[in-house]
Structures are given as C-alpha cells and as structure tokens.
N, C-alpha and C positions, 0 to 999 in steps of 0.2 A: 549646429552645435548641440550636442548631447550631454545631460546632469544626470546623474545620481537620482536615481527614483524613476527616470523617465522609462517609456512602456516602447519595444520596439522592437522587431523583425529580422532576420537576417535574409538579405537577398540569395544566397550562395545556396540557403535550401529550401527557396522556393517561399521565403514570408509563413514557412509551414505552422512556426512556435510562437507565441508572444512569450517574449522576455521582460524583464523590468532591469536595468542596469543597478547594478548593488556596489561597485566601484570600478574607479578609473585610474592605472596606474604606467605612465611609459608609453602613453597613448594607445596600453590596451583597455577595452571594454568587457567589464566582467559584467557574466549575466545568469540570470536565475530564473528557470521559466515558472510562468503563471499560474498555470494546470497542469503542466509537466514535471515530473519530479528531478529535472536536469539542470547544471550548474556548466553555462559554456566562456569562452572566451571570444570577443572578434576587433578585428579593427575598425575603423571608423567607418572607414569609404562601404563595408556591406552591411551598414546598419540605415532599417528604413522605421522612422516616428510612428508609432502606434495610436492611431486614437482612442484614448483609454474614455471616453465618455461610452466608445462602442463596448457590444458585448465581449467578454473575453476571454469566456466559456459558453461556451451553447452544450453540454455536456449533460445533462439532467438525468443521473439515473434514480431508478424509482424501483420499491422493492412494495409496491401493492399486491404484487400475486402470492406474496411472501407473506403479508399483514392479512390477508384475506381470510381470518380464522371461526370458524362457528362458534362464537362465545355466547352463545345462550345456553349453551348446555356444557363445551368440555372448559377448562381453565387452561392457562400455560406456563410451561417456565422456559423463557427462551436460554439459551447461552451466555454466559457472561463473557465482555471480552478487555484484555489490557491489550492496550496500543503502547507499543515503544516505539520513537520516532527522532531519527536523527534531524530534523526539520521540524520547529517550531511552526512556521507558519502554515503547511501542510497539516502538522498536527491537529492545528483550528480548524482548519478544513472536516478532515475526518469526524473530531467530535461533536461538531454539531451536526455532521450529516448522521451518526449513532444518536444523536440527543432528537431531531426530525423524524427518524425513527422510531423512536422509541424504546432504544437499547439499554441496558446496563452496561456503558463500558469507562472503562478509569485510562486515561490516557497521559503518558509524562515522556517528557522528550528528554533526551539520552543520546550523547555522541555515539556513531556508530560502532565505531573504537571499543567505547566501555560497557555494552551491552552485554555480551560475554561475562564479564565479573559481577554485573550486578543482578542478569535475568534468572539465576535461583532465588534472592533472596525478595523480590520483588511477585514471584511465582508463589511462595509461602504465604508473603503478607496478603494479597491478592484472591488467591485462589480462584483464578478464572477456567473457563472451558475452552476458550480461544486463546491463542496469543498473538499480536500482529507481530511482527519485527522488522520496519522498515525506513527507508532516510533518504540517499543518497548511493547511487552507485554508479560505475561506468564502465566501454568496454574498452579497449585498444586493441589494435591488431600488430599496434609497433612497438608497441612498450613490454619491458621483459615482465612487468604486472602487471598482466593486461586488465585485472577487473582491481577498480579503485578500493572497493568496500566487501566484496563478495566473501571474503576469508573471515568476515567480522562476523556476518551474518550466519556465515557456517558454525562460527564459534558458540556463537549464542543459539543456534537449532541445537546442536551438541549438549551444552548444559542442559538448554530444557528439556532434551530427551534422555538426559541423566536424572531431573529431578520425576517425568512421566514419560514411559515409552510406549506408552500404547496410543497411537492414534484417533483413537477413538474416544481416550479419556482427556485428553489435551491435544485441540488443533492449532497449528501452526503454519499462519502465511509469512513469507519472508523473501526479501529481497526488495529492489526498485529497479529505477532504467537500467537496463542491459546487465543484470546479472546472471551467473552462470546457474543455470536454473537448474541442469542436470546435480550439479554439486550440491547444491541445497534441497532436493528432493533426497539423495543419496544419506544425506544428514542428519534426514528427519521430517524434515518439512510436509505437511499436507498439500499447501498449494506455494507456489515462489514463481515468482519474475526471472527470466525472460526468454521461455521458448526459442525466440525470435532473436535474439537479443537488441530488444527495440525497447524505447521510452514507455513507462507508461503513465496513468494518470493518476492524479498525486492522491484522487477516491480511491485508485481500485483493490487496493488492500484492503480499506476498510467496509469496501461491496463486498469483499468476499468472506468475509469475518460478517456479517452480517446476516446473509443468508446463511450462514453456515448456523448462525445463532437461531433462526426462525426455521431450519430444517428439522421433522422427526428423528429422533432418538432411535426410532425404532426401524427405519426404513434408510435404503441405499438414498443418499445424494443422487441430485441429477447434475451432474457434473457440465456437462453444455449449455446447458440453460445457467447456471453460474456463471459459466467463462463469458458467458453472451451479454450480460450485464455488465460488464467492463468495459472498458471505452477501447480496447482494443483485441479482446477475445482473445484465443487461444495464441497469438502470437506474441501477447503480452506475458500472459498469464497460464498456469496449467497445474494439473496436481494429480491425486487418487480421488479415487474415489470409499467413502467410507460412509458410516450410519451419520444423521445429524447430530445435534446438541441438545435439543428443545424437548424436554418433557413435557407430556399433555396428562393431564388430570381430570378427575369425571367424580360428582357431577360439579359445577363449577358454583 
C-alpha cells in the first residue's frame, strides 16, 4: 500500500527516477520527481517503495573552477540573476545552491502560464543580467500539443527580448524536461532545454545562470565546459555562445 508523501520508483523504466507521490485519484498515482523536474502518472502494480533514508541525489555540482578568482589584486562583479519558477520546491533548490555560491539572485515562483504578463515588469523592478525562466514541461508524440508548457516559455523569452534584445545585455536560460529547445533558442533564449528532448535536473538552469554570472564580460563563453556541469550535458541542455556577465575591477 502506498500514501501520499511516500518516495518510489517505477518498474516500467527501469527504477531510473525517484518520485514522491503527491496524490491519489481512481487508483491512479500521481508523482512528482525528486531531482527531476518531471510530473508523471502510474498505477499501482509498477510502483516500487523507495527508501528515502537512502541518498536520493548523488548529483553534486560544484562551480570551484568558476569561484577560483585572484582577489588579492582584481575585485569582481559577477552577474545578477532572477529565477522565475513554476515549481516552488525546485525553486528552493536552486536558491540555496546561488546562496552556496555566493550569488546575487532574487528568485519567485510564478505559474508557467503567467510568466509572459508579468516578466517585463519584474525585469524593471529587478534589473538583472540573467533571467532564468523555468517549471515544468513535457513532450508527446500523440497529443496534438505535444509540448505541455513550451509555448509559455516562448512567450515569456518574447517579452524579455522586447524589454532587452541583445544577448549579451540580458541572458536567458529557459525551458525544463523535454522542451522544444529549438523554438526557444529561436525566441531568444541563450541557453533552453531540451536538445534531446529528455528530463533534466531540476539544478540545471540555475548551473547555467551561474556560470554565466562568474564568466568574463569581456571574453567568449566556454560553452562545453558549461553544458558539462549539468547533470545531463548537451542532451539536456544547449545554447550560443556569447561574452559573460562578470565585471572585473583593478585594483581591488
């Protein structure tokens, strides 16, 4: 027997995801993954008990080669960044791994839906050099919509690159699991989910908004070495390549 809260697996793809079940309706099981920014459904019979005392992220990225700065001599000003996030609990996530860091970023969760009407006015009050824009999304290959959330995210790269179009002066990561990556590059976006059109983790937008904040102003991105900090690389994740965000100063 399985409750609400409990942590658990689906056999049918291999135990690949820990889910936590978030309700039960009709004898389906609704589930919301742990580290993965995906929302699934299954029945009983292919659900297997998770032991949540085990680990259930082994996932650790780490941006030391990034923090790695000569400060005895230059000062810096990294990149500021706003997180919008159709997922509170992911949200939490994100901000303490920018607060671990050592970031400036302001982070508010926002239905996917209404990111569009509200990311100019939020881009004003703000005034960031990043934008994140991400939540939830999915793909089908049967449904005549096939992407759950992908049009939102479009909307909302749209405005912001109404209120900033140059890439360089405002970056934008955008999308989650299995969005239509090509469309939101097309949009505007810097970097966006999903090459691949595969899940990804519920860090990796705010890995990439990160480094993005600790790269030189003055020098090309290394774009591989970004995507490789992801928990699923360039299948997940992908973008341009552009100058960073990070002003350096002298003497410090």
């Amino acid at each position: 027997m399985f409750n609400v809260g409990d942590y658990v697996t689906r056999q049918s793809y291999n135990n690949d995801i820990i889910f936590r079940i978030i309700d039960i309706k009709d004898d389906i099981y609704y589930l919301k993954g742990v580290s993965v920014r995906l929302y699934a459904d299954s029945f009983k019979d292919d659900l297997v008990l998770y032991n949540a005392a085990g680990d259930m992220d082994s996932f650790r990225p780490t941006l030391d080669e990034y923090r790695d700065l000569n400060r005895n001599e230059f000062f810096y000003l990294p990149g500021i960044i706003l997180h919008l996030d159709g997922d509170e609990e992911y949200l939490d996530k994100c901000m303490s791994f920018y607060k671990k860091n050592k970031i400036k970023a302001y982070g508010l969760y926002i239905r996917e839906s209404e990111m569009a009407s509200q990311v100019n006015t939020l881009l004003k009050k703000y005034k960031p050099d990043i934008l994140v824009l991400t939540g939830h999304d999915s793909f089908s290959r049967t449904k005549r919509q096939k992407y759950k959330n992908t049009s939102s995210f479009v909307s909302a790269v749209n405005e912001a690159r109404n209120y900033e179009k140059s890439h360089e002066k405002l970056f934008i990561i955008a999308g989650a699991c299995q969005s239509n990556y090509e469309d939101l590059i097309k949009a505007g976006a810097n970097f966006a989910s999903s090459p691949k059109r595969i899940n990804i983790h519920a860090l990796d937008p705010a890995i990439i908004a990160s480094c993005l904040s600790f790269s030189d102003k003055n020098k090309n991105i290394d774009i591989i070495k970004i995507l490789e900090k992801t928990k699923y690389g360039s299948d997940g994740m992908g973008g341009i390549i552009t100058k960073g965000s990070m002003y350096i100063g002298y003497p410090r």
